[in-house]
C-alpha positions as CSV (number, residue, x, y, z in Angstrom):
1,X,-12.7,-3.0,-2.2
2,X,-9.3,-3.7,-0.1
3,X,-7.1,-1.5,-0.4
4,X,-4.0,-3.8,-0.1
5,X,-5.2,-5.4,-3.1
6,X,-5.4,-2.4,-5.1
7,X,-2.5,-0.6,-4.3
8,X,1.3,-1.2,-3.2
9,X,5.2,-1.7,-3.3
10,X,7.0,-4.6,-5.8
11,X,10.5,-3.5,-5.6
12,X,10.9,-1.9,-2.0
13,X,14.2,0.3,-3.5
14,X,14.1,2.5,-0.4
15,X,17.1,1.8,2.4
16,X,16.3,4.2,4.9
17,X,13.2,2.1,6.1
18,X,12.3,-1.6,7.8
19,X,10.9,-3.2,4.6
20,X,9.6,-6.2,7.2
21,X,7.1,-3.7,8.5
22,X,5.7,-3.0,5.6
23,X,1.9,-2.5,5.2
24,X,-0.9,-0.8,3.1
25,X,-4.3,-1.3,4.9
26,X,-6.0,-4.1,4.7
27,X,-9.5,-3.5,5.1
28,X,-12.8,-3.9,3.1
29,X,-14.3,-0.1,2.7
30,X,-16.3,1.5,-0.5
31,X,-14.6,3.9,-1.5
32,X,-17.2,6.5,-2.6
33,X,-18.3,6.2,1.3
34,X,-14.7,8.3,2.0
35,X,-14.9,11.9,2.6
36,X,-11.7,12.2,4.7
37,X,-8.7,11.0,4.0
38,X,-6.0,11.4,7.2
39,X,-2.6,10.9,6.1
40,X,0.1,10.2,9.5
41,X,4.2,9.5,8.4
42,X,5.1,5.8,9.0
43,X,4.0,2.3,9.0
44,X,4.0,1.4,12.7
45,X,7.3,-0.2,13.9
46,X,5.7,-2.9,15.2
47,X,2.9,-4.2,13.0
48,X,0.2,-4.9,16.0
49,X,0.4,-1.0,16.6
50,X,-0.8,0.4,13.3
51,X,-4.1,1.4,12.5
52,X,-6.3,-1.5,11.9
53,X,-4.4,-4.1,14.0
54,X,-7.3,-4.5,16.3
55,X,-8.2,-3.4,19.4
56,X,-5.5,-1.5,21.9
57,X,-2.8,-0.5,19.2
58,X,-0.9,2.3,19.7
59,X,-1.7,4.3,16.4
60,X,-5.8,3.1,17.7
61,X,-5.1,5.1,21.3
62,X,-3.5,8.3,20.0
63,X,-5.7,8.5,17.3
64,X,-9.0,7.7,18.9
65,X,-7.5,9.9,21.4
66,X,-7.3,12.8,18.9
67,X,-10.9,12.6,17.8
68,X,-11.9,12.8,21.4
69,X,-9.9,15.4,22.1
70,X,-12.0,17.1,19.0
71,X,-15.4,16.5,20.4
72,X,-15.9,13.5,18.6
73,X,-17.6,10.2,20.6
74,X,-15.4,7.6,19.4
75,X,-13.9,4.1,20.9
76,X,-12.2,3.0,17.7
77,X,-10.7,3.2,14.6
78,X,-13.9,1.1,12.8
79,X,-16.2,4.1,14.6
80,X,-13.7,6.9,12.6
81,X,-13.8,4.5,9.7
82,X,-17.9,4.4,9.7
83,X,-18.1,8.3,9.6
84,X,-16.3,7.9,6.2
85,X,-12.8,8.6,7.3
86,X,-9.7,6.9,6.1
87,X,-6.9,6.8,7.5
88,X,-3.2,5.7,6.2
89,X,0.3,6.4,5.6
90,X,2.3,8.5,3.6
91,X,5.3,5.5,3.8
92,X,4.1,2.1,3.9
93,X,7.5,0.9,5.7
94,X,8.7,1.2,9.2
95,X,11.0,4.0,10.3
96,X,14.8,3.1,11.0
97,X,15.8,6.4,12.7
98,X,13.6,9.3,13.9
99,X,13.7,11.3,9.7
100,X,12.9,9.9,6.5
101,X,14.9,10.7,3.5
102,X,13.2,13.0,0.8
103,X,14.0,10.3,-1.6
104,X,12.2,7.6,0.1
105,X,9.0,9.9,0.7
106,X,8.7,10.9,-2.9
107,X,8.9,7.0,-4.0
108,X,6.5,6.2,-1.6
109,X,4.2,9.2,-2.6
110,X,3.7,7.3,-6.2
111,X,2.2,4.3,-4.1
112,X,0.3,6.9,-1.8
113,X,-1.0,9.1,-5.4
114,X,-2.7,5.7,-6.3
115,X,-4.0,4.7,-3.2
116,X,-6.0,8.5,-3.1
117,X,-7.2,8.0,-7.0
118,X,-9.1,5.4,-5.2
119,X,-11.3,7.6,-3.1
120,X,-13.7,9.8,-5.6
121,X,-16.1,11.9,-2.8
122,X,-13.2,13.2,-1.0
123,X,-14.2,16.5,0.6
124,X,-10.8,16.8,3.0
125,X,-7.2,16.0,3.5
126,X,-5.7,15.3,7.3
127,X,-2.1,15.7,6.5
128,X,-0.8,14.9,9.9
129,X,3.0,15.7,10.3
130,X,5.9,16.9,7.7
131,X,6.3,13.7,6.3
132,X,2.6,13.6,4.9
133,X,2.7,16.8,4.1
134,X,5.9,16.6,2.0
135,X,4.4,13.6,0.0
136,X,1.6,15.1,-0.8
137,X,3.4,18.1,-2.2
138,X,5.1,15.5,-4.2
139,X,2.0,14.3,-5.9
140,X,0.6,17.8,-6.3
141,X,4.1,18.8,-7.9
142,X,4.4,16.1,-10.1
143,X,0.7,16.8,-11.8
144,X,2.4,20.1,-12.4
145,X,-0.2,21.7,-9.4
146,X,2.7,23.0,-7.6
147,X,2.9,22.9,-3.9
148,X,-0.2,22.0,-2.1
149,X,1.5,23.3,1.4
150,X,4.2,26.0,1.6
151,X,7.5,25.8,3.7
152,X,7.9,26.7,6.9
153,X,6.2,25.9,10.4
154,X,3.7,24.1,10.8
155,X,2.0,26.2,13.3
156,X,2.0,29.3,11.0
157,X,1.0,27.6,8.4
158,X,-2.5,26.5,10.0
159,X,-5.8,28.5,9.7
160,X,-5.1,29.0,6.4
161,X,-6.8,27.2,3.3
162,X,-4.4,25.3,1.3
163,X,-6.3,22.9,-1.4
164,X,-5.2,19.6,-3.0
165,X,-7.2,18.2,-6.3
166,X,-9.8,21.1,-5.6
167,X,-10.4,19.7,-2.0
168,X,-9.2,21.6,1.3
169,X,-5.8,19.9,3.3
170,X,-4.9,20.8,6.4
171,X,-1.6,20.7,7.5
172,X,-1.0,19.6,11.6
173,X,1.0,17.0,13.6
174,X,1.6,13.8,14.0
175,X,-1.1,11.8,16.0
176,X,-0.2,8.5,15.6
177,X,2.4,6.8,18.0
178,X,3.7,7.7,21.3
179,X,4.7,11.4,20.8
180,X,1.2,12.2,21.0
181,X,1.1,11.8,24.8
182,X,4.5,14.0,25.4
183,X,3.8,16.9,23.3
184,X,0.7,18.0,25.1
185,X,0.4,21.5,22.8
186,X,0.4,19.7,19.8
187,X,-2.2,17.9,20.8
188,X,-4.4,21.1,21.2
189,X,-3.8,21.9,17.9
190,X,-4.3,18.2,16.2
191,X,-7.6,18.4,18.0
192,X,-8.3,21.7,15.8
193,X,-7.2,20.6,13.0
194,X,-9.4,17.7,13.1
195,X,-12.8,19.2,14.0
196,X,-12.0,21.9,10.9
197,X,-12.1,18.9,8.7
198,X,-15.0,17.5,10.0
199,X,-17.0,20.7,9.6
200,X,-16.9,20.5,5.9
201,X,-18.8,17.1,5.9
202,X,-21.3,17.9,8.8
């Protein structure tokens, strides 16, 4: 299945985004082979930086960086991919500014609510950063599940079990782009984060 082909955007009503860096992913995968699903904030402002652009993208360093930094022995994002985990974005479009408008995040989260339908053997959700988080408590509110995650900081609220569609999310922080090599105590805790999803499918 391809992903891009399944799922994404016809009207592109949002104005607070870069509608020319649009992108859903476009990769082959089964999906019943997901059991992680990591959800990061923003299509990559330049297109050869986002996930599955290829070798030496930026969102392939941070994030190959992550799982290293969890004990994981990866080189790239097709290794992550092979041990069944997905990885996307909660807005398909490119970032104009450093925030996102609510608005724009809950439109996107209808594209984002399809693209998870998709994966049945889900067993966790990686919700790295406010902006993932957020549209997944737009899903989970619209279903009429109430908030998946509460308000407040994101470093109080980890450690805790928070579910979404019966399945444990974890909130954390952004890992994809260049902030991940500034904000070196973050990365301590995306590394947690990480390896606490990946003991529920060892």
């Amino acid at each position: 299945m391809q992903m891009s082909k399944c799922v994404g955007c016809r009207e592109f009503p949002c104005a607070d985004v870069k509608h020319e860096n649009y992108i859903i992913p476009d990769i082959d995968l089964n999906p019943e082979d997901i059991s992680i699903v990591l959800i990061s904030e923003a299509a990559s402002e330049n297109p050869d930086d986002y996930y599955y652009a290829g070798e030496n993208s930026l969102f392939e360093q941070t994030t190959v960086q992550a799982f290293k930094d969890a004990g994981v022995n990866v080189s790239s994002i097709r290794d992550i991919l092979k041990m069944g985990i997905y990885l996307t974005t909660a807005v398909k479009c490119g970032k104009t500014g450093y925030g996102i408008k609510a608005g724009t995040i809950k439109e996107c989260s209808l594209i984002l609510e399809k693209e998870l339908s998709l994966f049945p053997n889900v067993e966790a959700f990686l919700l790295m950063g406010d902006v993932a988080i957020k549209a997944v408590n737009y899903i989970a509110s619209r279903n009429g599940e109430g908030k998946v995650i509460p308000a407040g900081s994101t470093y109080k609220l980890r450690g805790k079990d928070y579910f979404f569609r019966g399945k444990r999310a974890f909130p954390s922080y952004l890992q994809a782009g260049p902030s991940f090599f500034i904000e070196k105590s973050k990365r301590k805790m995306i590394a947690e984060d990480i390896a606490a999803a990946l003991s529920l499918i060892r």
